[in-house]
Each structure stands twice: as C-alpha cells, then as structure tokens.
N, CA and C atoms of all chains as a GROMACS GRO file, in nm:
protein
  540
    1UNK      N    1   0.084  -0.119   0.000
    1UNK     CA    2   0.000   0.000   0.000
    1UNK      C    3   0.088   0.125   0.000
    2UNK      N    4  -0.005   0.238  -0.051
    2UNK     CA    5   0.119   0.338  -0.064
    2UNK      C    6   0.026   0.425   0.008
    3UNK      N    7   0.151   0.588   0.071
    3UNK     CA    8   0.045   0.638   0.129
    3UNK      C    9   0.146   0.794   0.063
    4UNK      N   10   0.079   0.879  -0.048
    4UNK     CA   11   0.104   0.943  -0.162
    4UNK      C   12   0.057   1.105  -0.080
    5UNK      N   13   0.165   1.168  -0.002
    5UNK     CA   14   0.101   1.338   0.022
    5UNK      C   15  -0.027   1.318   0.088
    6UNK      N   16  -0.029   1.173   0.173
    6UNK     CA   17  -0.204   1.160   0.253
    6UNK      C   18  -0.269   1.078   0.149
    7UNK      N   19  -0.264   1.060   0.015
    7UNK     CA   20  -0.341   1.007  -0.003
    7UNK      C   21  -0.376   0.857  -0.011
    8UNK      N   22  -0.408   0.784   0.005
    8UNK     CA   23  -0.402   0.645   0.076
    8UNK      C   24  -0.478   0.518  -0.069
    9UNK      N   25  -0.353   0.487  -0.132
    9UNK     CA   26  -0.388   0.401  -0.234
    9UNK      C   27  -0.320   0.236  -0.246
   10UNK      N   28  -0.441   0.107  -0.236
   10UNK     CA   29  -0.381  -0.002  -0.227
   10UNK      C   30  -0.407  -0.082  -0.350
   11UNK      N   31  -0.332  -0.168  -0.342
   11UNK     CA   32  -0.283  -0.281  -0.447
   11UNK      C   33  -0.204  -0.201  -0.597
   12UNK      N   34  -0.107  -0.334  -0.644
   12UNK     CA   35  -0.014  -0.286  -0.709
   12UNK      C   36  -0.082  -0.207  -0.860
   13UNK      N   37  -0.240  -0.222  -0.883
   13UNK     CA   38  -0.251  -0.203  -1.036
   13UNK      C   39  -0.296  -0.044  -0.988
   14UNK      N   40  -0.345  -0.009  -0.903
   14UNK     CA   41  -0.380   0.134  -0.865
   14UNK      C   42  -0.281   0.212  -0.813
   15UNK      N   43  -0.131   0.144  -0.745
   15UNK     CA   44  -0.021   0.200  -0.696
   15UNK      C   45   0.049   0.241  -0.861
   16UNK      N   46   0.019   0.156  -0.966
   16UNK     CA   47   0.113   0.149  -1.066
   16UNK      C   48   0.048   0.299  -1.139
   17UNK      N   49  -0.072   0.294  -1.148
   17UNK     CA   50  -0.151   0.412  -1.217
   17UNK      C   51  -0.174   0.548  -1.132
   18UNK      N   52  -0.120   0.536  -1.007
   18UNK     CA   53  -0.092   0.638  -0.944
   18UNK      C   54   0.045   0.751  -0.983
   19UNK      N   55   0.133   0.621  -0.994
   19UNK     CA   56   0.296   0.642  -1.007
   19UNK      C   57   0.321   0.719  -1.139
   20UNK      N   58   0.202   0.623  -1.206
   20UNK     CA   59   0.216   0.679  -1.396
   20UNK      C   60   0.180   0.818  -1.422
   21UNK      N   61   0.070   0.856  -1.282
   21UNK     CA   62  -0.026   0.972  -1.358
   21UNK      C   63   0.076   1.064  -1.267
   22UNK      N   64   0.174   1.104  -1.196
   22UNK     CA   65   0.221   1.194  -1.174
   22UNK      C   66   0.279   1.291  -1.270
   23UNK      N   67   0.285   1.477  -1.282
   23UNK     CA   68   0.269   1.542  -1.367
   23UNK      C   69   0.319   1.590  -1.372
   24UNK      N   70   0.449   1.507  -1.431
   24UNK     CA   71   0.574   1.527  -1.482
   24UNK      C   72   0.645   1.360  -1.541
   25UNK      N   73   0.741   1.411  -1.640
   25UNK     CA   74   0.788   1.310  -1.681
   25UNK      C   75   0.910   1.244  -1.645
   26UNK      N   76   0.987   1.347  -1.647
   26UNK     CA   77   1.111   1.306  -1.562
   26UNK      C   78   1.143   1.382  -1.421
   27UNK      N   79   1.223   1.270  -1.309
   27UNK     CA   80   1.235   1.350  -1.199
   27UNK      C   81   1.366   1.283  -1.121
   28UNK      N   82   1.435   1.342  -1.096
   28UNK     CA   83   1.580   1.305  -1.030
   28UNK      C   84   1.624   1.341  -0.875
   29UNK      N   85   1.654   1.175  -0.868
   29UNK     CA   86   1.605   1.188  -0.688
   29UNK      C   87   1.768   1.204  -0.678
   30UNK      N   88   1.786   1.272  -0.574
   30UNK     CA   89   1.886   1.275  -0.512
   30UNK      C   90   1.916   1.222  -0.366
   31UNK      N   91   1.950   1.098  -0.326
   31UNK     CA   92   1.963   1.077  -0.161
   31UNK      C   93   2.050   1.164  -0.117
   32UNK      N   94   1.975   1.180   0.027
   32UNK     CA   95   2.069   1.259   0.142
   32UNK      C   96   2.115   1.129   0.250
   33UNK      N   97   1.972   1.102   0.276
   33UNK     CA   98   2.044   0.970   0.410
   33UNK      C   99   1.928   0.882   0.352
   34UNK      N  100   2.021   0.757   0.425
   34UNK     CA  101   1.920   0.663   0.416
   34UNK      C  102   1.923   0.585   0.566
   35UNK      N  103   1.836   0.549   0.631
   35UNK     CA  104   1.813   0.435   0.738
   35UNK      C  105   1.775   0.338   0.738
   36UNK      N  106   1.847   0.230   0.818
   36UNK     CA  107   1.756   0.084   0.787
   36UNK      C  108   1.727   0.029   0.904
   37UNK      N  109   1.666  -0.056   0.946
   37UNK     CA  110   1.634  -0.145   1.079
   37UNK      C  111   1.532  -0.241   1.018
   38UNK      N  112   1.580  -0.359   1.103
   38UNK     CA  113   1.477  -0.499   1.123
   38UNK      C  114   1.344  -0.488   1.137
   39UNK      N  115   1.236  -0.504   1.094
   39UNK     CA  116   1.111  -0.503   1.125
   39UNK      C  117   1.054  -0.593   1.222
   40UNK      N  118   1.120  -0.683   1.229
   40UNK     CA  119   1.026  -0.799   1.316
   40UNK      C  120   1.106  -0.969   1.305
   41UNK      N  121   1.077  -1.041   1.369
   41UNK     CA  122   1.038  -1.164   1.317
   41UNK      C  123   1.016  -1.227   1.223
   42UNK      N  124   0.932  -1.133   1.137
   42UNK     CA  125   0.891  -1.166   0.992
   42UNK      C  126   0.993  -1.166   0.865
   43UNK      N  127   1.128  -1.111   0.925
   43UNK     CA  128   1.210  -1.077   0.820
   43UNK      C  129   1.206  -1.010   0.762
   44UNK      N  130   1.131  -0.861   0.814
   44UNK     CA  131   1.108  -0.756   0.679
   44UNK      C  132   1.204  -0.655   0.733
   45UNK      N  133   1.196  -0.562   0.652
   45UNK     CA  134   1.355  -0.435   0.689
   45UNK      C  135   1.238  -0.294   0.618
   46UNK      N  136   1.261  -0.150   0.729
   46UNK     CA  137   1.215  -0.086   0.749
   46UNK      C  138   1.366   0.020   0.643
   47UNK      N  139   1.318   0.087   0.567
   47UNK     CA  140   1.413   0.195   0.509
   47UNK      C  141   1.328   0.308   0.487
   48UNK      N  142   1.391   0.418   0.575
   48UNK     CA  143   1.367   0.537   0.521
   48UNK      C  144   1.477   0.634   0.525
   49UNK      N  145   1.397   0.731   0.344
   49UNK     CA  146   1.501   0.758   0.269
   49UNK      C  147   1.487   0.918   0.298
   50UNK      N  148   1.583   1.010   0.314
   50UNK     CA  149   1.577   1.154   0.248
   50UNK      C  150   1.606   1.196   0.134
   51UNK      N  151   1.602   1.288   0.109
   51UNK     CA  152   1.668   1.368  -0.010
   51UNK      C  153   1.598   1.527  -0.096
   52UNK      N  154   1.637   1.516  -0.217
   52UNK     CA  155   1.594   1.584  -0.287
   52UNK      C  156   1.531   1.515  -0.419
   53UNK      N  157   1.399   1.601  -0.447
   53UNK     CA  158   1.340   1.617  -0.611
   53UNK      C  159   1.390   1.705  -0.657
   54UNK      N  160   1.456   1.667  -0.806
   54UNK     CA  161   1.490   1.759  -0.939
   54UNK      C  162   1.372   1.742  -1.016
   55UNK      N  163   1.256   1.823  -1.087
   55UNK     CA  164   1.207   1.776  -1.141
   55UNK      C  165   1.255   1.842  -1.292
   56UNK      N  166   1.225   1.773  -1.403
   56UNK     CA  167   1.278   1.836  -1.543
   56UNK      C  168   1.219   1.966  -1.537
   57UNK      N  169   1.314   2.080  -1.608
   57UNK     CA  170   1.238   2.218  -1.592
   57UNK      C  171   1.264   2.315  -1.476
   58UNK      N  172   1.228   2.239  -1.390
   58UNK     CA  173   1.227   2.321  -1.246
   58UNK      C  174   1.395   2.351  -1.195
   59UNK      N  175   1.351   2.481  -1.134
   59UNK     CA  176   1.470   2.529  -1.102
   59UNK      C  177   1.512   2.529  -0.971
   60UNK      N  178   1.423   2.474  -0.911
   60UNK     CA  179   1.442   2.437  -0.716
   60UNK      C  180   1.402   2.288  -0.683
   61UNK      N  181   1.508   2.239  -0.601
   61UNK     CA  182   1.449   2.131  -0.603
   61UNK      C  183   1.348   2.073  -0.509
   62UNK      N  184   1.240   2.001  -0.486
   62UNK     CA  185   1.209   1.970  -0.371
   62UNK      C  186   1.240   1.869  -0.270
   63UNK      N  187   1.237   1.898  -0.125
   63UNK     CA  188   1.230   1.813  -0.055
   63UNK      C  189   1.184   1.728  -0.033
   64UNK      N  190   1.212   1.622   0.016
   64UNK     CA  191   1.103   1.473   0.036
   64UNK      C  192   1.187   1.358   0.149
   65UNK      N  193   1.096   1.314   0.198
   65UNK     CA  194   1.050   1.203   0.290
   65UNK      C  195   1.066   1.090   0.270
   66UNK      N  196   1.093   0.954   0.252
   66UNK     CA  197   0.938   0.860   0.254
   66UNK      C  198   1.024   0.770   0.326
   67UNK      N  199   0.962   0.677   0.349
   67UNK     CA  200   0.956   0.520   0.408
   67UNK      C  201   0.892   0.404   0.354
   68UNK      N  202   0.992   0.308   0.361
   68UNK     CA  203   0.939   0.155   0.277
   68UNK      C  204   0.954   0.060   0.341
   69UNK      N  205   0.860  -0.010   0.365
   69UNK     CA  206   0.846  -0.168   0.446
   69UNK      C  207   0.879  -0.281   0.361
   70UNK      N  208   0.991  -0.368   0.315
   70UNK     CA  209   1.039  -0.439   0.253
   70UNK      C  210   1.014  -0.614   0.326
   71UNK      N  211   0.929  -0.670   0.260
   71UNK     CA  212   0.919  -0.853   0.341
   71UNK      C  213   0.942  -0.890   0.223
   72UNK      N  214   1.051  -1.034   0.296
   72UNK     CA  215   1.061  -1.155   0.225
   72UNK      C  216   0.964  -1.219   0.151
   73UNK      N  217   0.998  -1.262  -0.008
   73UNK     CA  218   0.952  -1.383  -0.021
   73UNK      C  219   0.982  -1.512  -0.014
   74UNK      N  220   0.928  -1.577  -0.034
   74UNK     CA  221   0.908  -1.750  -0.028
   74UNK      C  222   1.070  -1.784  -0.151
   75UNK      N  223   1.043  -1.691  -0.218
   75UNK     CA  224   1.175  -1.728  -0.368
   75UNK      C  225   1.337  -1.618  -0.281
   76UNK      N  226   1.337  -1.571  -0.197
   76UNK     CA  227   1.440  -1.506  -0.151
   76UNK      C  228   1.449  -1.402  -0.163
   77UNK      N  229   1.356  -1.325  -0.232
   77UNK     CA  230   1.307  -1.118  -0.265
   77UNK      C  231   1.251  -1.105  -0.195
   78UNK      N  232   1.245  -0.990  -0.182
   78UNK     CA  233   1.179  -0.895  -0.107
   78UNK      C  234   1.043  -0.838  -0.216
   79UNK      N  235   0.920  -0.748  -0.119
   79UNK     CA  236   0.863  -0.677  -0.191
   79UNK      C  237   0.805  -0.592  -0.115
   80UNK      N  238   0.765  -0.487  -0.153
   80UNK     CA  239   0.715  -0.346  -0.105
   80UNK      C  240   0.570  -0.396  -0.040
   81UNK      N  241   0.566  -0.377   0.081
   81UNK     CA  242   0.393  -0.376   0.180
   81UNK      C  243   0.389  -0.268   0.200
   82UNK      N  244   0.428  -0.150   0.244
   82UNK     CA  245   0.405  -0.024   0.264
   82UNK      C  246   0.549   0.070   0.213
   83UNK      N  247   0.438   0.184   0.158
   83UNK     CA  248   0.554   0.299   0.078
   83UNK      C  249   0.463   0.409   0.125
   84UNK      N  250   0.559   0.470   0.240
   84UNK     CA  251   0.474   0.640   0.244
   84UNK      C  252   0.574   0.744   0.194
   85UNK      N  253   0.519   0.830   0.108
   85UNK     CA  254   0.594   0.940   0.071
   85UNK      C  255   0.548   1.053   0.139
   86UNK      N  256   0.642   1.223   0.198
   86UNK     CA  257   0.583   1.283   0.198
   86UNK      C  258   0.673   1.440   0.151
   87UNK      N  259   0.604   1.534   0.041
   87UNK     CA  260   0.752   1.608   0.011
   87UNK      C  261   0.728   1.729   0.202
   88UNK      N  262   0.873   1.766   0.207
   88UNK     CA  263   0.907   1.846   0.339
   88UNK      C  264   0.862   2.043   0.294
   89UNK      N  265   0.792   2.022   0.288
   89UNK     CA  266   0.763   2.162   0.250
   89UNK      C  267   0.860   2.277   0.319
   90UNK      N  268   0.924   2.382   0.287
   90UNK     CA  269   0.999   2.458   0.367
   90UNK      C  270   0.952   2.580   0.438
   91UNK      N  271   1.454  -0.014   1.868
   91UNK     CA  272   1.594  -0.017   1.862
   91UNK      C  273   1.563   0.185   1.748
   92UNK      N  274   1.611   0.216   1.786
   92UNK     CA  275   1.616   0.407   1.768
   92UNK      C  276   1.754   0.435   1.608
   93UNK      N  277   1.660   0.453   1.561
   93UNK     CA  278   1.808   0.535   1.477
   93UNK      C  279   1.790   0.693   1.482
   94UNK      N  280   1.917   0.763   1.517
   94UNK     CA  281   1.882   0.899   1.533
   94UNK      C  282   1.966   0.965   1.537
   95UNK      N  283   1.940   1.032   1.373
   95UNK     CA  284   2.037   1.111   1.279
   95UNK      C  285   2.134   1.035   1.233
   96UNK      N  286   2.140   0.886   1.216
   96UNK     CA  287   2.246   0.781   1.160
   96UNK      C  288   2.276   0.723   1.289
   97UNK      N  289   2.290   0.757   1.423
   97UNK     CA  290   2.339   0.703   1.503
   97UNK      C  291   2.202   0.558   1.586
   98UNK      N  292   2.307   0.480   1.558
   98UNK     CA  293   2.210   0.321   1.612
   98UNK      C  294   2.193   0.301   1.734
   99UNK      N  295   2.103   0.309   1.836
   99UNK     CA  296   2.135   0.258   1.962
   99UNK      C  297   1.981   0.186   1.967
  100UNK      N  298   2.034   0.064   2.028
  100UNK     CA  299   1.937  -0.081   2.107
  100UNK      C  300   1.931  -0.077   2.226
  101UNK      N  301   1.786  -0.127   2.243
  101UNK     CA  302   1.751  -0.149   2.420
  101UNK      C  303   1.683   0.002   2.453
  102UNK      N  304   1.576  -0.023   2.564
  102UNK     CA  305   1.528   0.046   2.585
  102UNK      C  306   1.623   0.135   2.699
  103UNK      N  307   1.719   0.092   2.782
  103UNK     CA  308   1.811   0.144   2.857
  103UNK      C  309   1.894   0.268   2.779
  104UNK      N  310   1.967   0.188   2.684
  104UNK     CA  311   2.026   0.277   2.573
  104UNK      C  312   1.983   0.394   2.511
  105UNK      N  313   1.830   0.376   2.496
  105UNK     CA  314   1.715   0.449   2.427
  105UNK      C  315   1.744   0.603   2.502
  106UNK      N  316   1.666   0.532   2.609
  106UNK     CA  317   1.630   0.662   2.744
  106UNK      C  318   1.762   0.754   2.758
  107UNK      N  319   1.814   0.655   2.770
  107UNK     CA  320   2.015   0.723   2.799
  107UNK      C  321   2.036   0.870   2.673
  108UNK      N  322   2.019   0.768   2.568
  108UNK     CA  323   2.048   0.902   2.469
  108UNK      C  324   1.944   1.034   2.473
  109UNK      N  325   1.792   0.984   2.476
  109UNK     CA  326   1.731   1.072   2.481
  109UNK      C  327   1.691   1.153   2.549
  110UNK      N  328   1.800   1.130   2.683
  110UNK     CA  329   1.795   1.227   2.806
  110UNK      C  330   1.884   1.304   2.760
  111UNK      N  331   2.042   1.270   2.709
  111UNK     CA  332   2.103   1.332   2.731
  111UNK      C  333   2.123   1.447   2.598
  112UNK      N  334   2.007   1.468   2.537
  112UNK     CA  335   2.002   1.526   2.440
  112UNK      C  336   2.051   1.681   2.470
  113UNK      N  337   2.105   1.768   2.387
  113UNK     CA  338   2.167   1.887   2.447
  113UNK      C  339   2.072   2.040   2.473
  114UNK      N  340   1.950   2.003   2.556
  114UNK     CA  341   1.793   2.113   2.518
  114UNK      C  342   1.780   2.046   2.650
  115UNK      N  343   1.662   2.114   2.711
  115UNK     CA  344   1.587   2.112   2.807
  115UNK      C  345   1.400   2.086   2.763
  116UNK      N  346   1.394   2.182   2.665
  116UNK     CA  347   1.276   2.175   2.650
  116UNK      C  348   1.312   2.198   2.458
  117UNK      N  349   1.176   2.078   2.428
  117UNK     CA  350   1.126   2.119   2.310
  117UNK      C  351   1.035   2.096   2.272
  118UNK      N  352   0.967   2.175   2.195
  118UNK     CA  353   0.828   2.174   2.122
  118UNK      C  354   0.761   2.140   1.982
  119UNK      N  355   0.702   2.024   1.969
  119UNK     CA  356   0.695   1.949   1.860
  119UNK      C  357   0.575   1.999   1.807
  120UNK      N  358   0.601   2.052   1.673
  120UNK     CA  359   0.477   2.129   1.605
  120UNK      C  360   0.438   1.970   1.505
  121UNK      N  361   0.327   1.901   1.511
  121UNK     CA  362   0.314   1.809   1.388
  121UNK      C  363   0.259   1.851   1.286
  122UNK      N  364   0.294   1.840   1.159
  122UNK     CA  365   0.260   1.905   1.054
  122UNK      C  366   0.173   1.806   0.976
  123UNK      N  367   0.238   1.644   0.931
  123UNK     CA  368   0.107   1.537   0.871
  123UNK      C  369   0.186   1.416   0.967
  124UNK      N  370   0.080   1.342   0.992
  124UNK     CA  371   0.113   1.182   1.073
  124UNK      C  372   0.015   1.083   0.934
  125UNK      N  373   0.091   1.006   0.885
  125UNK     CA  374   0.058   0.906   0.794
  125UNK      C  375   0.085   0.790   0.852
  126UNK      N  376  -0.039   0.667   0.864
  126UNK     CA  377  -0.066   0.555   0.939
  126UNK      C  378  -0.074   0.401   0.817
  127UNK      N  379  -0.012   0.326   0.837
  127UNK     CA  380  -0.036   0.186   0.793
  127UNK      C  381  -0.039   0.101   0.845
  128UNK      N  382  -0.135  -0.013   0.801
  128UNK     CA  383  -0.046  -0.158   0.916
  128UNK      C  384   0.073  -0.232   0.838
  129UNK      N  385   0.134  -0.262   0.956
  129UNK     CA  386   0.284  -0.317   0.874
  129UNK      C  387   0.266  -0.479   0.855
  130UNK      N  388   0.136  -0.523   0.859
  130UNK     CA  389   0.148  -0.681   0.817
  130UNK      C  390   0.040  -0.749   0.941
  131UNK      N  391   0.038  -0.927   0.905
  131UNK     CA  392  -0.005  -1.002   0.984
  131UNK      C  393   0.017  -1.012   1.130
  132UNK      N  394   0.132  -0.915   1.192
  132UNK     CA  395   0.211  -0.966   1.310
  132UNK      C  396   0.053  -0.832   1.454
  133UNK      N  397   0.011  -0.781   1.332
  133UNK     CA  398  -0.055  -0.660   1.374
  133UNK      C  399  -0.025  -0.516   1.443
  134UNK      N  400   0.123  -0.509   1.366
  134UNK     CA  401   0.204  -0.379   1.394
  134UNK      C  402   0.133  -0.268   1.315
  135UNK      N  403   0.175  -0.156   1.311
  135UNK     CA  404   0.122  -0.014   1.297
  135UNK      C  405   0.223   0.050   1.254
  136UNK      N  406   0.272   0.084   1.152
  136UNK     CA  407   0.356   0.195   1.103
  136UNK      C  408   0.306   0.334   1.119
  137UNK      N  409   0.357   0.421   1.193
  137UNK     CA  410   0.332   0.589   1.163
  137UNK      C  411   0.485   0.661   1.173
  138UNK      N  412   0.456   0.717   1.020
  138UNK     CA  413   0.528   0.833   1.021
  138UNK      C  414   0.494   0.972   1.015
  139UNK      N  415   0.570   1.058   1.068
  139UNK     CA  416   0.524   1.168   1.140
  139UNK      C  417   0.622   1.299   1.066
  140UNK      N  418   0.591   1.392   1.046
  140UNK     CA  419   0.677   1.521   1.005
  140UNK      C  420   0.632   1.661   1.087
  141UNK      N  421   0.683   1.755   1.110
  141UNK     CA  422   0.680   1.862   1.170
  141UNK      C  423   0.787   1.932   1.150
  142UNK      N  424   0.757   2.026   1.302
  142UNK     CA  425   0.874   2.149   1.317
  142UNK      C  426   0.916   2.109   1.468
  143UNK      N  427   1.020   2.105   1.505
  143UNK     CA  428   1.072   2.122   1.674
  143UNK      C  429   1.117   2.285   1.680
  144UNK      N  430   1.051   2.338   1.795
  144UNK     CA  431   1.082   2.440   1.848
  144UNK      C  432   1.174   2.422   1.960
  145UNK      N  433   1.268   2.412   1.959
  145UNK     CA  434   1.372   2.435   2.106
  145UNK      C  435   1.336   2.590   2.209
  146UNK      N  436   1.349   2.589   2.299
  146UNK     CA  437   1.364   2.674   2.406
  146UNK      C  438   1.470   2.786   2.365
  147UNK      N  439   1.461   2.873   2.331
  147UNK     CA  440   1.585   3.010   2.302
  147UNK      C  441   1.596   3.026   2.140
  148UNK      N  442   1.564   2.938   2.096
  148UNK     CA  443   1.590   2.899   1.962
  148UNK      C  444   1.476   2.987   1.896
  149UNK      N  445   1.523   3.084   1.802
  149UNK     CA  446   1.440   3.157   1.698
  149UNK      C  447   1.375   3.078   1.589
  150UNK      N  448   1.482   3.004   1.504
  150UNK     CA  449   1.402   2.878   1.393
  150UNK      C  450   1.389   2.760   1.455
  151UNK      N  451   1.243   2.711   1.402
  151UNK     CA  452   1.240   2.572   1.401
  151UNK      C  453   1.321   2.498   1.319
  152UNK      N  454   1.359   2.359   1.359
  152UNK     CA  455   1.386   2.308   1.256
  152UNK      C  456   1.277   2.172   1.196
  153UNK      N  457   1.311   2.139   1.124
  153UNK     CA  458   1.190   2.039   1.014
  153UNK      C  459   1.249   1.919   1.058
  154UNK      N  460   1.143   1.792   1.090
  154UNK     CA  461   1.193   1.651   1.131
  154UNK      C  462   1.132   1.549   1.007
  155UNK      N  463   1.138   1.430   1.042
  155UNK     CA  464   1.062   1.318   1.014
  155UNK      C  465   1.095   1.234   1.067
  156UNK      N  466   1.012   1.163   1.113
  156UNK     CA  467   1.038   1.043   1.214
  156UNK      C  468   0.924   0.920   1.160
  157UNK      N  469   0.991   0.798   1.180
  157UNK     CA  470   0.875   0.725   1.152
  157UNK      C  471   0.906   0.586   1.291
  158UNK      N  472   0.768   0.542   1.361
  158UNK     CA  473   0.771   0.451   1.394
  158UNK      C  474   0.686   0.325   1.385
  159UNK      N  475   0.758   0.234   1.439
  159UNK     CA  476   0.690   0.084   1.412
  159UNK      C  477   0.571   0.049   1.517
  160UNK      N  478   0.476   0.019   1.531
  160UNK     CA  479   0.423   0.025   1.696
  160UNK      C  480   0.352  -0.118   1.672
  161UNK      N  481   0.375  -0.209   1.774
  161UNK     CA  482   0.360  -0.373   1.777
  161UNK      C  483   0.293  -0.400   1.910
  162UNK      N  484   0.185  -0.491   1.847
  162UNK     CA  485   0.056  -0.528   1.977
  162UNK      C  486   0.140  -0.605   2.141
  163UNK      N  487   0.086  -0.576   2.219
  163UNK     CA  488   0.172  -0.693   2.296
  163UNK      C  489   0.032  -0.789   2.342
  164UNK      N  490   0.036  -0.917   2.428
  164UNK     CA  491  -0.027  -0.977   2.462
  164UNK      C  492  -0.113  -0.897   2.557
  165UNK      N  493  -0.097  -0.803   2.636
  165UNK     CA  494  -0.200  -0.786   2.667
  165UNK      C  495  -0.275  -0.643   2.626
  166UNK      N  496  -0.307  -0.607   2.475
  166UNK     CA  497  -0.373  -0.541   2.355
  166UNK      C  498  -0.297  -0.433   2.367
  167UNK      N  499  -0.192  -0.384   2.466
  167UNK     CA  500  -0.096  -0.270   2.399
  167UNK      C  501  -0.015  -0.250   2.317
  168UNK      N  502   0.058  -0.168   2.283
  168UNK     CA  503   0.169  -0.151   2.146
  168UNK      C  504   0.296  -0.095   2.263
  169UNK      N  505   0.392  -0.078   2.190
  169UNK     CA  506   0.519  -0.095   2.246
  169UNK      C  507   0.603  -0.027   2.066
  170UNK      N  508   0.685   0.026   2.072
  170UNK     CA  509   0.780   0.086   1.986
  170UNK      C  510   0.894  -0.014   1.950
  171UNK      N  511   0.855  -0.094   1.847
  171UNK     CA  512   1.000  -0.134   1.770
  171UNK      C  513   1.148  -0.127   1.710
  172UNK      N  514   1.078   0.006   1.632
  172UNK     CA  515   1.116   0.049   1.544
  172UNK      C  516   1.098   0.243   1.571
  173UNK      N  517   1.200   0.320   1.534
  173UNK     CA  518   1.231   0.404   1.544
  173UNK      C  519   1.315   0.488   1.464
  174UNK      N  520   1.269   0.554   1.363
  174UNK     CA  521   1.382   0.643   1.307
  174UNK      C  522   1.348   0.782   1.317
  175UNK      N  523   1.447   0.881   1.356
  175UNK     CA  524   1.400   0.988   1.278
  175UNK      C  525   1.569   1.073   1.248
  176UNK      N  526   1.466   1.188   1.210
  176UNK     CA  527   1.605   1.243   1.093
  176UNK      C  528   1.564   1.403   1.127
  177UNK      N  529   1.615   1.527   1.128
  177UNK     CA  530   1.633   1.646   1.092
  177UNK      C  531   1.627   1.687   0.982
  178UNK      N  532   1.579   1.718   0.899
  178UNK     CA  533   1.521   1.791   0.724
  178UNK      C  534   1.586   1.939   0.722
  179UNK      N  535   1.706   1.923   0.684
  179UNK     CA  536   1.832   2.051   0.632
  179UNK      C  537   1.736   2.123   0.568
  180UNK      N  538   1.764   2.249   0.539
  180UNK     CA  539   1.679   2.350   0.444
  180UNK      C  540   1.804   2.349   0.346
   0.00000   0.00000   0.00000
C-alpha cells in the first residue's frame, strides 16, 4: 500500500496508475540519508530515505521524505507492503 | 531499537540514555502530517510523522521526520520497535 502526500492508495494495479499519472515526466532523486532497521520476526527491513526532487524544468528542487516496508519472499526477494511518501515543505 | 540522525542505539536502557542526554531542556513538537499503515499479519502499525521542533531560546524551528513501528503486545498494547528519525536541512 502506498500512502502518496495523505493520499491512501492499495494494491499494485492502482499503486502502478498512481505512479504513472504523476505530472511530470522526468524526476531526479537525489539521496541525502538513508536508514535501515529490522522489522520484526517476519524478516522484513524498514528503510527510510531523504533527499531531494529535481524535477525536469524546475529550477528548485524539492524536498522529500518517505519510508518503505520491505518482506521476504518464499523465492528469496523482497517486496514493497508499505511505501509512504511525503515532500518536506519549507 | 532508535536510529537517530544515523546514530544506532538498542535497548530500551540505551534508548532513554540518549534521549535524556540530548543537548535542550525543553522542546516543542509542532506536527505538521502523521501518515498511518499496518505493517502486516504480526498486527504492527507503522506511523510516520513530520513537523517542526521548536527548542527553548531557539528563533528557527527546525523540520523533522520520524517514523515509527508500533507492535501489539499480549495484553492489547503496542510498544515501539522500530524508530527512526532524521532532521530535514533546508
């Protein structure tokens, strides 16, 4: 599930058409930090990222947030259960 | 187990330790958005959180994000897993 500036959208075919309809085409992330820790028992790993948005065009970049909940699969990958983004307004 | 500002510390002993000895007396947590998920079957709670901290003497705030893990215990409370947060540079 993703959770998009508050807005709260699940499963991968509505996460995918979320991702698509953002309004812009290109955008260049820049990391600042990244964190990681164990989630549990379950084997999942907690990362959250800082940084900056470049977006094409734009001449400032923005700030941003997010956090990703990463669990094992059964084949030895991982996959995304929770993705919150949020940009840091200044 | 706390990550805070890159630095790792485990145990709730450890926890308290650092977050006493933080270099402020008083500070004031403005929350700006708290975004909520569940983190899976185990019936944990992801929230991440963004704001402003106001310190005591201090003219600017500065901008955070923090996100935590929060996990049921047997008898229907939650308890803190998971812990990150970070300071948001301008």
């Amino acid at each position: 599930m993703l959770t998009f500036e508050g807005q709260k959208i699940q499963g991968s075919p509505n996460i995918v058409s979320k991702l698509t309809s953002l309004p812009f085409q290109q955008c260049h992330h820049n990391i600042t930090t990244v964190d990681c820790q164990p989630s549990g028992p379950a084997g999942g790993m907690l990362v959250f990222v800082s940084g900056n948005l470049q977006l094409a065009g734009e001449t400032h970049a923005l700030k941003f947030s997010q956090m990703f909940h990463l669990m094992p699969t059964p084949q030895g990958s991982f996959y995304v259960l929770n993705d919150i983004f949020r940009l840091n307004y200044a």
